[in-house]
C-alpha positions as CSV (number, residue, x, y, z in Angstrom):
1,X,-5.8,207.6,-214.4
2,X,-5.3,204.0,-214.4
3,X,-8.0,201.7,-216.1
4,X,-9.4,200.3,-213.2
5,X,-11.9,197.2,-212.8
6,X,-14.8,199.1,-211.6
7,X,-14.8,202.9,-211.5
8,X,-15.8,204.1,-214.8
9,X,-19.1,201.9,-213.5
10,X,-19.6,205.1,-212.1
11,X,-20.8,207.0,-215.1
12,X,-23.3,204.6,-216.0
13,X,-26.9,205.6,-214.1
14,X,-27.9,202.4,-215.6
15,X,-25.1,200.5,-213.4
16,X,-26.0,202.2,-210.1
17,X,-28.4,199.5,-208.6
18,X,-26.2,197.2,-209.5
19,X,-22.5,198.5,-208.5
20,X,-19.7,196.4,-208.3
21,X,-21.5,192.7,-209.5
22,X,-17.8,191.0,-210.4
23,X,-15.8,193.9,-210.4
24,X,-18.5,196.1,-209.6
25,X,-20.4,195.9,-213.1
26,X,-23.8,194.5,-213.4
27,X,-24.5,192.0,-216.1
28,X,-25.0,193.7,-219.4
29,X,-24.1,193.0,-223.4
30,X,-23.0,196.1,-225.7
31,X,-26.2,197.1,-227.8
32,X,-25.5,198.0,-231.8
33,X,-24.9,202.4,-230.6
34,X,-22.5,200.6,-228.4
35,X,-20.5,198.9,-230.5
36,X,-19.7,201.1,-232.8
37,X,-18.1,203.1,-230.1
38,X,-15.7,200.2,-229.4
39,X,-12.5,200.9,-231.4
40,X,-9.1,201.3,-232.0
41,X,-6.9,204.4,-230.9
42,X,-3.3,203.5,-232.8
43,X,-1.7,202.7,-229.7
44,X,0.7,200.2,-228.9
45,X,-0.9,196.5,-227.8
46,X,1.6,194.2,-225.5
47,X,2.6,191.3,-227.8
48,X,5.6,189.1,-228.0
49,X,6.7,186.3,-225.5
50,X,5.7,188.5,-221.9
51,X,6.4,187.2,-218.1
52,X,3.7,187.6,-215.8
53,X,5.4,188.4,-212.5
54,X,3.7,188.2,-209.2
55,X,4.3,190.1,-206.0
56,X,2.3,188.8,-203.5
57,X,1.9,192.0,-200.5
58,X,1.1,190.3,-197.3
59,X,0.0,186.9,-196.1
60,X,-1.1,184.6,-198.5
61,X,-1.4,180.4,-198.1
62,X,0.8,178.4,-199.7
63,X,-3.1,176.8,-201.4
64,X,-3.7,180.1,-202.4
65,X,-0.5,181.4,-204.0
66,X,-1.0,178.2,-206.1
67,X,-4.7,179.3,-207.5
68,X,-3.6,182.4,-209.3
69,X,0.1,180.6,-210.4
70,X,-2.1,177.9,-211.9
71,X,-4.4,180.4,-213.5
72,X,-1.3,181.9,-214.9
73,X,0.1,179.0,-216.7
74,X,-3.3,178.0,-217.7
75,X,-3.2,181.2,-220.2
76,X,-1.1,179.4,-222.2
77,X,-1.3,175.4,-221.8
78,X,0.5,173.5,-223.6
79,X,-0.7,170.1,-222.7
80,X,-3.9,168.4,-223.4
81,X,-7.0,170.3,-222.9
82,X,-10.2,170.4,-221.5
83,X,-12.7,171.8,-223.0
84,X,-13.6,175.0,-222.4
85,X,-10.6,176.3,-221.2
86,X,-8.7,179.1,-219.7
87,X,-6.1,178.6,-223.4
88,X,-9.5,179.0,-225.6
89,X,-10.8,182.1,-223.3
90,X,-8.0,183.7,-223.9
91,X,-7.3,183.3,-227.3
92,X,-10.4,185.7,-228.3
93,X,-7.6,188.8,-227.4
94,X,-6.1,187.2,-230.7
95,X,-8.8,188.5,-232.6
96,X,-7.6,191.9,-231.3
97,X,-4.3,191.9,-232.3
98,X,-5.6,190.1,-236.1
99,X,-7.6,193.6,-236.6
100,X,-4.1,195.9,-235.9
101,X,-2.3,193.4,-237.9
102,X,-3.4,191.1,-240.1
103,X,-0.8,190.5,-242.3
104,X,1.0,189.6,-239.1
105,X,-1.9,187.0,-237.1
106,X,2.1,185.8,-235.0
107,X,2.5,189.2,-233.7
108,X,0.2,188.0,-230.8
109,X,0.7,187.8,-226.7
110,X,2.2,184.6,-225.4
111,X,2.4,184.7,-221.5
112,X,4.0,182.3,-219.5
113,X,4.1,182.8,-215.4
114,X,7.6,184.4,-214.2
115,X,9.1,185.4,-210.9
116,X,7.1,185.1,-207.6
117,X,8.5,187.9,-205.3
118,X,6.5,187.5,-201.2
119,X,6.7,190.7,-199.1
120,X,4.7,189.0,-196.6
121,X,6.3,191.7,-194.0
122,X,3.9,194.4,-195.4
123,X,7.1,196.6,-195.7
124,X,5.1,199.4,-196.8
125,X,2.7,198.8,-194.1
126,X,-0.9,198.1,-194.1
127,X,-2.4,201.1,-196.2
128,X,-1.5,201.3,-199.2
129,X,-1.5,204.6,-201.6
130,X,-1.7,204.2,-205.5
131,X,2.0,205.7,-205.9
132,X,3.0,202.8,-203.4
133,X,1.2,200.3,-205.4
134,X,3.0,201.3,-208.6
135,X,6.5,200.9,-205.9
136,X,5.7,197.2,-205.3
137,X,5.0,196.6,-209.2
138,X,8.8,197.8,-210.1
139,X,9.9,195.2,-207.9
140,X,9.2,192.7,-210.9
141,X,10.8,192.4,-214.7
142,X,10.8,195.8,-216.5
143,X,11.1,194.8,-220.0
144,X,8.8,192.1,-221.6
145,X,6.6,191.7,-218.4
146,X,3.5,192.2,-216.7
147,X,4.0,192.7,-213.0
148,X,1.1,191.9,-210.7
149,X,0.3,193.2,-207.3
150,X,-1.7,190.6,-205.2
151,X,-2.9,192.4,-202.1
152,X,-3.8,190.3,-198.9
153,X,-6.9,190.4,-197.2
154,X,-5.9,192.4,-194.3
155,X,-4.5,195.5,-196.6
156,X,-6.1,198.7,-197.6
157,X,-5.2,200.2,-200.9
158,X,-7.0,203.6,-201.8
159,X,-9.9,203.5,-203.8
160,X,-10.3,199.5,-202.8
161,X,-13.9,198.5,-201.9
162,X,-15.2,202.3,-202.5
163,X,-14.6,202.6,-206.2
164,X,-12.5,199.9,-207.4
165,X,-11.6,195.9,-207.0
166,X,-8.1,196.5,-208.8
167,X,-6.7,198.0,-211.7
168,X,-4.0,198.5,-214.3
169,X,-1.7,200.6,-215.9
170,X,2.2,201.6,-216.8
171,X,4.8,203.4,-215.4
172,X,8.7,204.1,-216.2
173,X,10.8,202.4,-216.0
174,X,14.1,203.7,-213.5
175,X,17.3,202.6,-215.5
176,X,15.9,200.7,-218.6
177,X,15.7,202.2,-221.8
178,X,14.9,201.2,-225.2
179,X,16.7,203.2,-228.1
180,X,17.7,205.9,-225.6
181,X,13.7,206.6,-224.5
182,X,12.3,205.4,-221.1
183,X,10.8,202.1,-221.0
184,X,6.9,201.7,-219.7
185,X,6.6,198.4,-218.2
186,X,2.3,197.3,-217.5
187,X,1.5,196.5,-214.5
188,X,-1.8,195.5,-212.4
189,X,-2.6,195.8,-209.2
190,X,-5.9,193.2,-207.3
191,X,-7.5,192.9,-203.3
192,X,-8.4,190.1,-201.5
193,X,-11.7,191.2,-200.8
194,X,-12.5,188.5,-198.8
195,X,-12.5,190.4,-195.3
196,X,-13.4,193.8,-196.7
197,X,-16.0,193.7,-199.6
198,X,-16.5,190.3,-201.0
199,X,-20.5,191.7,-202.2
200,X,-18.4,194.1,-204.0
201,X,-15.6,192.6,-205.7
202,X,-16.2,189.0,-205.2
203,X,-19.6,188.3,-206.9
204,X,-21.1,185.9,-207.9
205,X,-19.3,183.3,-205.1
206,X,-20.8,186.4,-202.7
207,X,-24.1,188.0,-202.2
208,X,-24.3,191.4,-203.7
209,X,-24.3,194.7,-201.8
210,X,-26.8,196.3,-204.2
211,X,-28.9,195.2,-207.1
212,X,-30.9,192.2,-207.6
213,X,-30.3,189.6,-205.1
214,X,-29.5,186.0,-205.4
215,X,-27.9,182.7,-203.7
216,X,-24.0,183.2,-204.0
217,X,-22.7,180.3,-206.1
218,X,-20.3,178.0,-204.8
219,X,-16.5,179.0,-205.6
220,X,-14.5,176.9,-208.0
221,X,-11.9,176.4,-205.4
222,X,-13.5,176.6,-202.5
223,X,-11.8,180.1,-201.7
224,X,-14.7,183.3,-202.0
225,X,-11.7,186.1,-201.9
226,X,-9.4,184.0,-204.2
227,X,-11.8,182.8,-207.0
228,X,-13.0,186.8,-206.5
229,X,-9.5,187.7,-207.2
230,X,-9.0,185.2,-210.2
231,X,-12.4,187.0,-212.2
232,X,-10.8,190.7,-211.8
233,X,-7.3,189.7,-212.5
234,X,-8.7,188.0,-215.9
235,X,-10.5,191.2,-216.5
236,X,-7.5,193.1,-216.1
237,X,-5.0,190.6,-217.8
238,X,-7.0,191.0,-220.8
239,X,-7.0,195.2,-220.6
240,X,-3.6,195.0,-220.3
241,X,-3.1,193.1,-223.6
242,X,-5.6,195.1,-225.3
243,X,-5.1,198.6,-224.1
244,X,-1.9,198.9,-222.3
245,X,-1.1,202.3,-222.5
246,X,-4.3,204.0,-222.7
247,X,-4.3,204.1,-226.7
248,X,-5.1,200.6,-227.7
249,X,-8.6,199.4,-227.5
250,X,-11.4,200.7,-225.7
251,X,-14.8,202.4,-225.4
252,X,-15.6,205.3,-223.7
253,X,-13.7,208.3,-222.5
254,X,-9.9,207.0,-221.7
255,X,-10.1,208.2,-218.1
256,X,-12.7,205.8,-217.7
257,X,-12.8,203.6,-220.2
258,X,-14.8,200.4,-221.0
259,X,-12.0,197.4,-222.3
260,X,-12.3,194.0,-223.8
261,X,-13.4,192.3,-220.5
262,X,-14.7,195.4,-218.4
263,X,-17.1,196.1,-221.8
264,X,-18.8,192.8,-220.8
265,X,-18.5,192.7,-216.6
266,X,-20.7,190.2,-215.3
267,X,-21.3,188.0,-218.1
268,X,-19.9,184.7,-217.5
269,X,-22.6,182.7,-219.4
270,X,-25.2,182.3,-222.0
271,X,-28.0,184.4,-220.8
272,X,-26.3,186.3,-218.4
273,X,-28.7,189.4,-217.2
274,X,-28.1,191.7,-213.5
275,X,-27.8,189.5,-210.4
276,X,-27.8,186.1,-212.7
277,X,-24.2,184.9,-214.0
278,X,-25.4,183.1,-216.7
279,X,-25.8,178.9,-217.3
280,X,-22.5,177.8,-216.2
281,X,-21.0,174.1,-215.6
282,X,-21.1,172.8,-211.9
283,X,-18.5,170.1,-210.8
284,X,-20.6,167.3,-209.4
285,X,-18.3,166.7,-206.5
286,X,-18.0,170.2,-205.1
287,X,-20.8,172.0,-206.2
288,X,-18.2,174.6,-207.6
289,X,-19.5,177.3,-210.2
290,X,-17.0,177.4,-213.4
291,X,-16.6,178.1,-217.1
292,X,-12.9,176.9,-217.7
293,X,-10.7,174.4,-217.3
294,X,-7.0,175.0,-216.6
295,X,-3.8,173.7,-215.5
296,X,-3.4,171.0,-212.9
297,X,-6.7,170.4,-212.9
298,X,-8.1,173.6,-211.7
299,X,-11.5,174.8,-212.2
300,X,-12.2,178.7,-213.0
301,X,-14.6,181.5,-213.6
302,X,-13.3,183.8,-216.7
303,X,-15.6,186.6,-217.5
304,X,-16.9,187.0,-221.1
305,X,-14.3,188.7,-223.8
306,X,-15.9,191.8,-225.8
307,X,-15.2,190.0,-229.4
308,X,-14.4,192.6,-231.9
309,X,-15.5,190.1,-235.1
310,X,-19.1,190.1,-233.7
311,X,-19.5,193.1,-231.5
312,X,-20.7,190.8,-228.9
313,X,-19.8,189.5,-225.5
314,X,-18.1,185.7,-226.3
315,X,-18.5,183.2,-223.3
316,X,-17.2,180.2,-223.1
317,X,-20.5,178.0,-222.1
């Protein structure tokens, strides 16, 4: 089973009231029995210079393509920066690939944005099975990429809503190989949950279906299913680095298993506790809720990063 962005949620009693806050995890920090539980299995972590590729499935704006391409390239800005930032959120998964390797601190991820493929035909319909997700994710780069699945609102992918908000795994690779073996290229799949679930897989910008209840906080960019998408993408971005193919880092059983974001799912600030985000910066002008700057100007909410140095969740604010 893929690592998914919400359903090993349900093997946690303690999560019950509270399924699917973010990605369907309540807010929560790992205690000291916890941590200790949070390792390394000897498997493989993605490093190297990687293209994220995005296939967008359905009908997507224009404005909204441009949110997660922005995100994207906000991984790894160059230019000058803002702090906090998307660059400094994302450079905790360095401490990850310091503890593998640290003789070798370069042997880290560098991702950069890649093709954009549209299938806004739905050529594989409107219903989408897991087999058929993994289809559209072969469409992008199968060597030195990350190929992600960006689901419209209007499209129903099994599992979505019920027991996940997206997810990500690997599959072979048809006609590439790598020193006569099959090449496994990562890939993620995220809903627009907008239409369908957005107390699901859209907190906080929505009210929650279950657990404590609370004002919905204003999104970032002014899009509920798109800033929804950007948190669980972020979570599953960082998954991906860290555990790829099910053997890298994780806590947990690996059918289920808890990863460097998902460990800390619905922590986005200090203080963070079930049905309260945390204290987070508010733009003045929109009322947006955010923790990040990134590219172009954007505005974003990153979850918190399970940091392996302190055995804590690490937020940005």
């Amino acid at each position: 089973m893929a690592p998914s962005v919400s359903a090993h949620s349900l093997l946690q009693l303690f999560l019950l009231f509270s399924l699917f806050f973010h990605s369907s995890f309540s807010a929560r920090t790992l205690n000291d029995d916890q941590s200790t539980l949070f390792h390394y299995h000897n498997g493989p972590l993605l490093s190297g210079k990687i293209s994220v590729n995005l296939i967008w499935y359905g009908n997507f704006k224009p404005t909204q393509r441009a949110i997660i391409s922005d995100f994207i390239t906000s991984l790894s800005f160059s230019g000058p920066e803002i702090q906090p930032s998307v660059a400094t959120w994302w450079k905790t998964t360095d401490k990850y690939y310091h503890l593998v390797n640290p003789k070798r601190p370069s042997s880290s991820l560098s991702l950069s944005l890649g093709r954009q493929i549209l299938d806004e035909n739905y050529s594989l319909g409107k219903s989408l099975t897991g087999e058929q997700i993994v289809q559209l994710a072969s469409m992008g780069g199968q060597s030195n990429a990350i190929n992600v699945v960006l689901t419209a609102a209007d499209v129903a992918v099994d599992g979505f809503c019920m027991s996940k908000c997206g997810t990500h795994g690997s599959s072979s690779s048809k006609g590439a190989h790598v020193k006569g073996k099959n090449y496994k290229f990562a890939y993620i799949w995220v809903g627009n949950s907008e239409t369908q679930c957005p107390g699901q897989c859209a907190w906080p910008f929505h009210q929650p279906v279950y657990g404590p209840q609370s004002p919905p906080l204003v999104a970032p960019n002014n899009d509920v299913g798109m800033d929804g998408m950007v948190i669980n993408l972020a979570s599953l971005l960082a998954g991906t680095a860290t555990n790829p193919f099910g053997n890298g880092y994780f806590q947990g059983p690996k059918e289920a298993p808890l990863e460097a974001a998902s460990a800390c799912t619905g922590v986005y600030g200090r203080g963070a506790y079930p049905g309260y985000a945390g204290e987070l910066l508010v733009d003045q002008s929109t009322g947006g809720s955010y923790n990040a700057h990134g590219a172009n100007g954007r505005k974003y909410l990153v979850p918190a990063l399970y940091d392996p140095s302190t055995s804590s969740c690490a937020t940005l604010v």
